[in-house]
C-alpha positions in Angstrom: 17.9 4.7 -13.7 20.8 7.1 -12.9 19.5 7.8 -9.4 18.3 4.5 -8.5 20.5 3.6 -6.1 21.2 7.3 -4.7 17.8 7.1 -3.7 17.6 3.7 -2.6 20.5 4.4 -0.3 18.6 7.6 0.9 15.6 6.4 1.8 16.9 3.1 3.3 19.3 5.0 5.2 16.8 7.2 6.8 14.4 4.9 8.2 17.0 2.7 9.7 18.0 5.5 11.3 15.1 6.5 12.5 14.4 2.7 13.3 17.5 3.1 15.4 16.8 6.1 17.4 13.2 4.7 18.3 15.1 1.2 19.3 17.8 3.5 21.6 15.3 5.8 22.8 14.5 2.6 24.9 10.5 2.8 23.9 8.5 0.1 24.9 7.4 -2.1 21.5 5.1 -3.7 23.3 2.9 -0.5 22.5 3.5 -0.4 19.1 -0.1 0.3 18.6 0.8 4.1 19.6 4.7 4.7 18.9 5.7 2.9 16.3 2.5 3.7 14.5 3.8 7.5 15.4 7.1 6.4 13.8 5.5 4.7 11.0 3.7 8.4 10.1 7.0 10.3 10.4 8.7 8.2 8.1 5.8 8.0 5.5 7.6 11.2 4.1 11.0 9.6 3.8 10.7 8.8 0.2 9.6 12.6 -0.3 12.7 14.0 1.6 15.0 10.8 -0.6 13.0 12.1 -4.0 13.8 16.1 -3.2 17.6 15.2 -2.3 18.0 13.0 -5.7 16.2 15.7 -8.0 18.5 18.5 -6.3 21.5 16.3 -6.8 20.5 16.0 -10.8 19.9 19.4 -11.0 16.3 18.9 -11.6 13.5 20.6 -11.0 11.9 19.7 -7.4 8.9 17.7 -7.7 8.2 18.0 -11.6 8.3 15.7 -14.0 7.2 13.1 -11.3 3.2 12.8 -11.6 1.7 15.2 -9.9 -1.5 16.4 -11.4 -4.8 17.8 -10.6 -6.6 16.8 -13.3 -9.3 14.8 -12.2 -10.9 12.1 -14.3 -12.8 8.5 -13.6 -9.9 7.0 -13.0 -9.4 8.5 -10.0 -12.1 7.3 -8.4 -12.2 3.9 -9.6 -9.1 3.8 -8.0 -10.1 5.1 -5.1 -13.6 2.8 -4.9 -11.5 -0.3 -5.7 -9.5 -0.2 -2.5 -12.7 -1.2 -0.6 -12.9 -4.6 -2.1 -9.5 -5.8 -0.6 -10.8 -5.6 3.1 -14.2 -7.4 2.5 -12.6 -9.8 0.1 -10.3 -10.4 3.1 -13.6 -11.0 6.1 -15.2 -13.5 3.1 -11.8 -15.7 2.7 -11.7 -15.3 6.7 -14.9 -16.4 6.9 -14.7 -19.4 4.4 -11.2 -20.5 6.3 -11.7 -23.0 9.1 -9.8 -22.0 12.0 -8.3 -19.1 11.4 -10.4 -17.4 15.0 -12.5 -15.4 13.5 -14.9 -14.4 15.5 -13.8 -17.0 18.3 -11.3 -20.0 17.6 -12.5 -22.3 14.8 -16.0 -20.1 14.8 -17.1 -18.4 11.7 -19.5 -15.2 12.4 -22.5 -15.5 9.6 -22.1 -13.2 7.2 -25.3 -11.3 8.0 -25.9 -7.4 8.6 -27.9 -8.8 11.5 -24.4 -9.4 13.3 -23.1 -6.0 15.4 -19.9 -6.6 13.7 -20.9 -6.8 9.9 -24.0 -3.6 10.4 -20.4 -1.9 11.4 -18.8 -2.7 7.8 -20.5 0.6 5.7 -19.9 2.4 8.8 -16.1 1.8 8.5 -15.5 1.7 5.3 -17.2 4.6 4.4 -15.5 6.9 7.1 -11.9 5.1 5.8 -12.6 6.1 2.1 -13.2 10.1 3.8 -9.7 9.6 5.5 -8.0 7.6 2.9 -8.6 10.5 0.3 -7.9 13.6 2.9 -5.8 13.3 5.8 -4.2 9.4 5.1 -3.9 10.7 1.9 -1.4 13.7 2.7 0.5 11.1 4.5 0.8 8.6 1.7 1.6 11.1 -0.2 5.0 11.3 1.3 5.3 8.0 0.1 3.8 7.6 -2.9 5.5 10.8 -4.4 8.7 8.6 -4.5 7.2 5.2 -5.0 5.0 6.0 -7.7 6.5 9.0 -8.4 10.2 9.9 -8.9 10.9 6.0 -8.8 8.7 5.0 -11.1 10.0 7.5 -13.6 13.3 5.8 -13.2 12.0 2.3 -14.5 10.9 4.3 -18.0 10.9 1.8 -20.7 10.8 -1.2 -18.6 8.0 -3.3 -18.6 4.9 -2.6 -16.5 4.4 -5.9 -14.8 8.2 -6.1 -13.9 8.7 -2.6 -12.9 5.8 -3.3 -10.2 7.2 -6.9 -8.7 10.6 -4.5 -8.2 9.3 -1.5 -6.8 7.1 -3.7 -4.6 10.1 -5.2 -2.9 12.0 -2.2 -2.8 8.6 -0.6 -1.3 8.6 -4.0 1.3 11.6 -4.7 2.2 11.4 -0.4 3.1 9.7 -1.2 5.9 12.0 -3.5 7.5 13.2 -1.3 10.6 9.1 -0.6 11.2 8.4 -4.5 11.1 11.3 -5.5 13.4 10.1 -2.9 16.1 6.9 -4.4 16.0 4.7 -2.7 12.9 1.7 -4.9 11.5 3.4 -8.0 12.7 4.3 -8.0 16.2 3.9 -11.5 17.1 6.2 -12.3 14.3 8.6 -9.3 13.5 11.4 -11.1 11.8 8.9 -13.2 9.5 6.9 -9.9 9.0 9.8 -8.6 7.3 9.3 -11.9 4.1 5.3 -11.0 4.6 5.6 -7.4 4.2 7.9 -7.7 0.9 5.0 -10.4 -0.9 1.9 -8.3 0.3 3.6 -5.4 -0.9 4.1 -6.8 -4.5 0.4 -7.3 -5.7 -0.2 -4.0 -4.0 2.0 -2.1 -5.9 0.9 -3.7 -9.3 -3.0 -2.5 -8.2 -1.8 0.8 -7.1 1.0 1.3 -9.9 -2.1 0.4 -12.4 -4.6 3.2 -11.2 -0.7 5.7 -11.2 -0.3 5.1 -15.0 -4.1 4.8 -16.0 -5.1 8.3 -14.3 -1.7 9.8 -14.9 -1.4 11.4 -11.2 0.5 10.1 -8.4 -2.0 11.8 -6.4 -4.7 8.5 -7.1 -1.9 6.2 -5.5 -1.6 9.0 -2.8 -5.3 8.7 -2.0 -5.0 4.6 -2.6 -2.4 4.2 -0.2 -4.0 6.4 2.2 -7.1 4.4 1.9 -5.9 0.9 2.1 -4.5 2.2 5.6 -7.9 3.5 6.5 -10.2 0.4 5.7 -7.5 -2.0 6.8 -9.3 -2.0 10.1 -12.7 -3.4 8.9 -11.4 -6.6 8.9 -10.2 -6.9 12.8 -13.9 -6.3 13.5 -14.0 -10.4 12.5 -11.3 -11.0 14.4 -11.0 -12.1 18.1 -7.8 -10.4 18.9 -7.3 -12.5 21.3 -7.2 -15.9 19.2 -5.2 -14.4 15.7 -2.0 -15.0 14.4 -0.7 -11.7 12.5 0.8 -14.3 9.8 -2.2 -15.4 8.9 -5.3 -13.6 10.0 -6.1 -9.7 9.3 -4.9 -7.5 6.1 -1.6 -8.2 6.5 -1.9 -12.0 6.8 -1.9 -15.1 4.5 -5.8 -14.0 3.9 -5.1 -10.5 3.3 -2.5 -11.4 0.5 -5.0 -14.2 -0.9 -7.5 -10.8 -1.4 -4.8 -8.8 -2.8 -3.9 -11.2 -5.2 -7.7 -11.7 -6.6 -8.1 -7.6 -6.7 -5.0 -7.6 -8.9 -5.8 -10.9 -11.0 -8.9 -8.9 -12.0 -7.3 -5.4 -12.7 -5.3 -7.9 -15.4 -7.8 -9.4 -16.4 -9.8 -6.0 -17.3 -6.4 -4.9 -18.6 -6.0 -8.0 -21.0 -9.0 -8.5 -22.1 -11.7 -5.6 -22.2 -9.2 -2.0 -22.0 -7.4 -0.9 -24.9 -4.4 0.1 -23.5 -2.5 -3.4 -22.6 -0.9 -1.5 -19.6 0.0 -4.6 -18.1 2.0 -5.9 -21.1 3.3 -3.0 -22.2 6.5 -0.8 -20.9 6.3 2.4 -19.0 6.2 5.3 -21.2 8.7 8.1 -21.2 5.4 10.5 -20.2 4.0 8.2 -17.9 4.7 11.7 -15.4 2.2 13.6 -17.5 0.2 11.6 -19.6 -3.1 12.3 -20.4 -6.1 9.8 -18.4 -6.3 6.6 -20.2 -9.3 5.1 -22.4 -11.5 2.2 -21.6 
């Protein structure tokens, strides 16, 4: 854990500073739909540029030893299948929760393929699993190259479930600068910064699983990239003008609650029908390179 903090101080430093240029540059937040989501994309490949600067500094090679392999096995697309439960998980606890505006305020939609919205579901999520795995993923891939990557390597011998609770608030708190300008929460930026650090916890433990099971960073990569892409199923159950981004959407109370079931279950499978305890067990020195893991 040498380079811990050299590349915590790197890739924090960077996006405040590009935080700060946006803020200076006088753009109006108010559109944050368009330019900070612009912003967001640029500085999805800070934790590359932070990874590349803390390997050169340890006379390393650049981007070995990190995870990043083509060999493709089931685990990759588990993975990659998985993702879509989070978003309908998220309409069905919207839809059980009584005033929460979905659809209209204190008006559930029925959960019938009959509704415009819900015949739109496979629509969405199918063309969000075909950007999550190409284009989203090449983004997230600036990301997860130094989440799951060159940062998880530096956890090596800690234990699994801890290494994920720390890297997910390292991961949320990350996004600070992005949430006070606006990003995900923009009703509540300074709260968003607390609700970005707990929704990012049980996400990295579901994405940190499907990392060490496959043995590629590139299955977070194309996680990542497809939890960004399907996030948007769930606004088509929302009246957008009746929600409160604390609560409502992916990124709200609800969205956590279907994160935290997702991951319960990965456990769950982990503990009690896989052989390979990964939950329980510390992160192996070849964790970069191992080979798939066994049912």
């Amino acid at each position: 854990m040498k380079n811990l903090k050299l590349y915590i101080a790197i890739a924090y430093g960077l996006i405040w500073a590009a935080g700060l240029v946006f803020y200076l540059s006088g753009t109006n937040v108010a559109s944050f739909a368009g330019s900070t989501q612009l912003l967001a994309g640029f500085c999805m490949f800070i934790p590359l540029v932070a990874t590349l600067i803390c390997q050169k500094a340890s006379k390393e090679p650049l981007l070995r030893g990190i995870g990043i392999s083509w060999k493709v096995n089931r685990w990759w697309f588990i993975g990659w299948l998985i993702v879509i439960f989070i978003p309908l998980l998220t309409i069905l606890f919207t839809h059980w929760t009584i005033g929460l505006n979905f659809n209209a305020p204190g008006e559930a939609v029925p959960l019938s393929f009959m509704n415009k919205p819900v015949g739109m579901v496979g629509i969405t999520l199918l063309s969000g699993l075909v950007a999550g795995a190409t284009i989203n993923a090449l983004f997230a891939f600036g990301e997860e190259i130094g989440w799951r990557g060159y940062l998880l390597k530096q956890f090596e011998g800690k234990n699994f479930l801890t290494t994920a609770i720390i890297i997910g608030i390292i991961w949320g708190l990350w996004h600070a600068p992005l949430i006070l300008l606006g990003h995900n929460y923009p009703q509540h930026p300074q709260w968003g910064v607390l609700m970005m650090v707990v929704l990012s916890i049980p996400l990295s433990f579901i994405i940190q699983y499907f990392r060490v099971k496959s043995g590629s960073v590139i299955v977070a990569a194309i996680m990542h990239g497809t939890v960004n892409a399907v996030a948007g199923t769930v606004y088509l159950f929302i009246d957008m003008n009746n929600w409160n981004d604390l609560i409502d959407g992916g990124c709200g109370v609800v969205g956590i609650c279907a994160l935290l079931v997702v991951a319960l279950a990965i456990f769950l499978f982990d503990r009690y029908v896989t052989r390979d305890r990964i939950c329980t067990s510390p992160i192996k020195g070849n964790t970069a390179t191992t080979s798939p893991s066994q049912l």
